[in-house]
C-alpha positions in Angstrom: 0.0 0.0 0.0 0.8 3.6 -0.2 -0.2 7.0 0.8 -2.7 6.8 3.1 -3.6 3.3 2.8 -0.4 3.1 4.9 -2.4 4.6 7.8 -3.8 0.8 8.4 -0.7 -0.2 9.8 -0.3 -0.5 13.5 2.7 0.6 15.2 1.9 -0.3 18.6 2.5 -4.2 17.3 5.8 -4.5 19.4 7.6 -7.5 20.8 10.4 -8.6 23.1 13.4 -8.5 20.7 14.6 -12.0 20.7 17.3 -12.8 21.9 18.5 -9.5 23.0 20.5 -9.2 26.1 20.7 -6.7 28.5 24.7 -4.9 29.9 23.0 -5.0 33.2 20.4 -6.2 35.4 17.6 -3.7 34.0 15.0 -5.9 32.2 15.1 -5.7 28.8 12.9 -3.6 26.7 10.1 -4.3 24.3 11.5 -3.5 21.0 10.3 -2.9 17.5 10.2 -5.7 15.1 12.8 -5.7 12.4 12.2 -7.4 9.1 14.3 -9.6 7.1 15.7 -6.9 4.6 16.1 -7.4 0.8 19.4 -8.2 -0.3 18.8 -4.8 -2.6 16.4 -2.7 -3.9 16.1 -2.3 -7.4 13.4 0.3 -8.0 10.8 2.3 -6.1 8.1 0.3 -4.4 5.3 2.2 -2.6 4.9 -0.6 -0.7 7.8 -1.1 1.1 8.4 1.4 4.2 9.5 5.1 3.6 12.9 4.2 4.9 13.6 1.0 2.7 11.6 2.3 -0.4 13.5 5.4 -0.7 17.1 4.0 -1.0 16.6 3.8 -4.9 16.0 7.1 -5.1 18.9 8.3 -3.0 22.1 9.0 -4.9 25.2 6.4 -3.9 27.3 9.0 -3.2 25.4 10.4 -0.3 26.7 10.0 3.1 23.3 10.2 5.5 19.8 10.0 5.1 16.9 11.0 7.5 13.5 10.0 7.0 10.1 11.2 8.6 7.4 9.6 8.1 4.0 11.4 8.6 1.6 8.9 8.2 2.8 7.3 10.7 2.8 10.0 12.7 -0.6 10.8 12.1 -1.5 7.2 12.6 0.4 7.1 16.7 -0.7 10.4 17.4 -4.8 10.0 16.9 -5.3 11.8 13.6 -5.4 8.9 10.8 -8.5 11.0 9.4 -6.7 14.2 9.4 -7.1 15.7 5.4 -7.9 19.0 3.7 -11.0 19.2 4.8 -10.2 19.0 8.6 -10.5 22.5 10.2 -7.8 24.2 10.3 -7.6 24.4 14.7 -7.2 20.6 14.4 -5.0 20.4 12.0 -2.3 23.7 14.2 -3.1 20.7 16.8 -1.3 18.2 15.0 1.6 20.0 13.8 2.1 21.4 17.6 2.2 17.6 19.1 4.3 17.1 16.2 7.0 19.3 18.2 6.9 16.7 21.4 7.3 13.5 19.3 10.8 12.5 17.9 10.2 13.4 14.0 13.8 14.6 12.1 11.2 17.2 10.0 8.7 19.5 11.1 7.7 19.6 7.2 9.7 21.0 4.2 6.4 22.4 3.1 5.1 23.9 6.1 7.0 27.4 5.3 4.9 27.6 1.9 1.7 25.8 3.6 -1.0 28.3 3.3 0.4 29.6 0.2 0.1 26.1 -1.7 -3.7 25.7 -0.1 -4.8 28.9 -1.4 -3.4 28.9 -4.8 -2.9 25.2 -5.9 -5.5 23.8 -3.6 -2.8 21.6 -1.3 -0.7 21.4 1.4 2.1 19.9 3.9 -1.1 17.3 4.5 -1.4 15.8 1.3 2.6 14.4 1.6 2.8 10.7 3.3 6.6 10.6 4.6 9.6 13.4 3.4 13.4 12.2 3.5 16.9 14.5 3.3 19.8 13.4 2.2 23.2 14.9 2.2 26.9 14.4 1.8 26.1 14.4 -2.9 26.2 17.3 -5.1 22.8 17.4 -6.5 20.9 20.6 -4.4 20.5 21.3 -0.9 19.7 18.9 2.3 18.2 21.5 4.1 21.6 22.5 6.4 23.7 24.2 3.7 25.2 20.8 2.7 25.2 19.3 -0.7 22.0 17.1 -0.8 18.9 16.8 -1.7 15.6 16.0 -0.6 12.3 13.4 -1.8 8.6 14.2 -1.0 6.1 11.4 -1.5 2.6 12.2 -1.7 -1.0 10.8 -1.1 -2.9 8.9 -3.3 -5.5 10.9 -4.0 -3.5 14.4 -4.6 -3.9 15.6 -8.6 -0.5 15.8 -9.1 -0.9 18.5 -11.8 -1.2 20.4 -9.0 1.3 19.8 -7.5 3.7 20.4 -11.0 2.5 23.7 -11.2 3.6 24.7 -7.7 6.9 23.7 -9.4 6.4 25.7 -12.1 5.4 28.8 -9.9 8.6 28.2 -7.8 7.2 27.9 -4.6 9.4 28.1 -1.9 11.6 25.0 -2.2 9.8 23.3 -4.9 11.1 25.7 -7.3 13.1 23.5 -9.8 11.6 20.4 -8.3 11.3 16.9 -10.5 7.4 16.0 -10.7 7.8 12.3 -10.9 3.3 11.6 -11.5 3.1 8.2 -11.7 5.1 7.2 -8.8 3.7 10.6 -6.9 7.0 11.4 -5.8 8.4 15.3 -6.0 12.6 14.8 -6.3 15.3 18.0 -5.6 17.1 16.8 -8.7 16.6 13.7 -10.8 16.6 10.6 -9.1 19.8 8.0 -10.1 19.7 5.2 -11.9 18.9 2.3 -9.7 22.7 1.1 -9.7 24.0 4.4 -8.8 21.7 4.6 -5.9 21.6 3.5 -1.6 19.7 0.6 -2.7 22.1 -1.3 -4.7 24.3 -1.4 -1.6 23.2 -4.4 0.5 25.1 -2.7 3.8 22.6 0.2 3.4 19.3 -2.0 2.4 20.2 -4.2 5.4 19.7 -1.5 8.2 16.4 -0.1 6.9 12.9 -1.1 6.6 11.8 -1.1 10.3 8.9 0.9 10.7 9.3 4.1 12.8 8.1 8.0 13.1 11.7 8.7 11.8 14.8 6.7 10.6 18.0 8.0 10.0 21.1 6.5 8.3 24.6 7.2 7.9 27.9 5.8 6.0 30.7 5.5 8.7 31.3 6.3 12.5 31.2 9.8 13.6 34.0 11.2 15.2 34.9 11.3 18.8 34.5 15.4 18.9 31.6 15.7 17.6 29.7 13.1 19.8 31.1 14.1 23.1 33.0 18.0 22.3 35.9 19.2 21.4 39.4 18.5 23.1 37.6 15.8 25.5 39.4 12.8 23.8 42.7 13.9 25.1 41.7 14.3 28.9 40.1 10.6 28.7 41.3 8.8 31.6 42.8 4.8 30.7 39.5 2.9 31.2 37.8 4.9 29.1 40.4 5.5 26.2 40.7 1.7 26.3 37.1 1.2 25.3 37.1 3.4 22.6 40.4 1.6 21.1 39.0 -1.6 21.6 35.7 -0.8 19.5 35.6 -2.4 15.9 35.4 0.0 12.7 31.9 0.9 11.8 31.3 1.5 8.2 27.1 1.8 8.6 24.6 2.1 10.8 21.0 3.5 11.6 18.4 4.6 14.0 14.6 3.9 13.9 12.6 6.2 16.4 9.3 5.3 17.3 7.1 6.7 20.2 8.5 4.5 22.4 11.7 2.3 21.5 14.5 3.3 19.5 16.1 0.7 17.5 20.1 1.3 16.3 21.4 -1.3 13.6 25.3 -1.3 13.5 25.7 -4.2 10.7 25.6 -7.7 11.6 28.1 -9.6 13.5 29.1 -6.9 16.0 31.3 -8.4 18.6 31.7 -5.3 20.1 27.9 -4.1 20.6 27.6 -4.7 24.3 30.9 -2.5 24.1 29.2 0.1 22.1 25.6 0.0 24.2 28.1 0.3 27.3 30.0 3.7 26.0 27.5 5.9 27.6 28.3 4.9 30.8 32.0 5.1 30.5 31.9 8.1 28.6 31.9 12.0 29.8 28.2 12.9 29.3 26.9 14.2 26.0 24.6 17.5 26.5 21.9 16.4 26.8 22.9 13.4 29.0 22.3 10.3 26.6 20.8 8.4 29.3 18.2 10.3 30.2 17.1 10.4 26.5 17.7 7.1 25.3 17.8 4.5 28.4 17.8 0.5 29.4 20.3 0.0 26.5 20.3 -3.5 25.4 22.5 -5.6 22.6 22.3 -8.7 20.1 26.1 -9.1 18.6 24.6 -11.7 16.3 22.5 -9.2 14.2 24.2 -6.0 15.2 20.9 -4.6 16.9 20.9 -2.0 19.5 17.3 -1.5 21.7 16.8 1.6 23.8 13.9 2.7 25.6 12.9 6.5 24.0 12.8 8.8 27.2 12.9 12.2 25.7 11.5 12.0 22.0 12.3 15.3 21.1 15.5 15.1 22.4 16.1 12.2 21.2 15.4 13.6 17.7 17.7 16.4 17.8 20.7 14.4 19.3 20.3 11.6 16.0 20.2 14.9 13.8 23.6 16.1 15.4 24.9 12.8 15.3 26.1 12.7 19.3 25.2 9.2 19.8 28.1 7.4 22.2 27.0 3.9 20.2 28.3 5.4 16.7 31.6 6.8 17.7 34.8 5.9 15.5 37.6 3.5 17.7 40.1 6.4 17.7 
């Protein structure tokens, strides 16, 4: 299904991941379901989740990708029959609880919103999920990087209207790629399949789990921008030894629901009770990482981490900044 026939699906269908064990004696978390991923994906599929079905539009020399998916988040937060017709004090409603949930986009078309109602007849409402991607020439991810940026829309938008908002350059449609058979609006021309995310299995492997948001990124992040500036040097020998002793990381992700967060680091991680330990070894992140992301759990086997999601917001913004303890490079 797509669009809003996606609305169906229920998040709240969690189990106890299997086989997942805990770095302590907290009891483990319920944790989102992950799928068996494809091997790769070869073309656009509606069908799939935002975070999987994306990847073959997403050019393979990008470097991260964040997804938000807004059906979904109509869906968990009570307003599944939320359209253009909805008054407009319900709909503020939604996009203000939007703010307390832990979505990587408020919108890319809620700056032009009331613009595109009045003169094109829609909206930031009629779009299903949005993702940014960045780190490729090709436009820009929203941050002043190179990147670019995907909107997929509902099925029953008239997507003529939506090519002339192109047309009319509004806001950051201007110069936009109308894709109306797939319903899709592209910042530049989509790659071909081969030279796209989903021709790399890595990649293909750590998405598909449905979430509010996912986000994805090619290698670890450095030690200074996870924990500051200058704060590698003053790391005492316990902690300098755990960061040594961490295998390279070429990939990994984070799905953000309502109420879990689920990282994937690649499987065969034998140092992911190592990684899911950092933040306790660690000098504290601002925010503290614990109180945002807590009960940390691990599975080497698969290369799944499980957190429960105390802060959702904050939880957002620290994935966006990349200053997650679990991604950090060994050195």
């Amino acid at each position: 299904m797509s669009g809003m026939g996606r609305i169906g699906a229920v998040l709240a269908a969690v189990v106890v991941l299997a086989g997942l064990s805990g770095c302590s004696g907290d009891p483990e978390p319920v944790q989102q379901q992950v799928p068996e991923p494809e091997t790769v994906v070869a073309e656009y599929d509606a069908s799939q989740e935002p975070s999987a079905a994306v990847l073959a539009l997403v050019p393979a020399a990008a470097t991260t990708l964040e997804v938000t998916d807004f059906d979904q988040l109509r869906l968990v937060l009570g307003f599944s029959t939320l359209d253009d017709a909805t008054p407009a004090p319900e709909r503020e409603r939604f996009w203000q609880r939007i703010r307390k949930t832990a979505a990587l986009s408020e919108g890319l078309l809620r700056p032009v919103d009331q613009r595109l109602r009045n003169q094109f007849g829609f909206s930031q409402d009629d779009v299903a999920w949005e993702a940014r991607w960045s780190g490729a020439e090709g436009g820009d991810g929203g941050d002043g990087a190179d990147g670019g940026w995907i909107l997929a829309f509902h099925d029953d938008l008239a997507m003529a209207a939506v090519q002339r908002a192109v047309e009319a350059g509004v806001g950051p449609l201007a110069g936009a790629v109308v894709d109306d058979a797939r319903r899709l609006v592209t910042s530049t021309a989509p790659p071909a399949p081969a030279d796209s995310w989903g021709a790399d299995p890595e990649l293909v492997a750590l998405t598909g789990s449905e979430a509010v948001s996912t986000y994805v990124e090619r290698g670890c992040t450095p030690f200074a921008t996870v924990f500051g500036a200058g704060i590698e040097e003053q790391l005492a020998a316990a902690p300098a030894a755990a960061l040594h002793g961490l295998d390279e990381l070429d990939a990994w992700s984070v799905a953000l629901g309502t109420e879990l967060v689920t990282a994937q680091l690649g499987k065969a991680r034998s140092d992911a009770f190592d990684r899911v330990r950092l933040a306790e070894v660690m000098p504290p992140t601002d925010p503290e990482f614990g109180l945002v992301m807590s009960r940390g759990v691990a599975d080497p086997s698969s290369g799944r981490l499980g957190y429960t999601l105390a802060d959702p917001p904050a939880a957002a913004r620290m994935v966006h900044e990349r200053r997650l303890p679990f991604t950090v490079c060994p050195s």
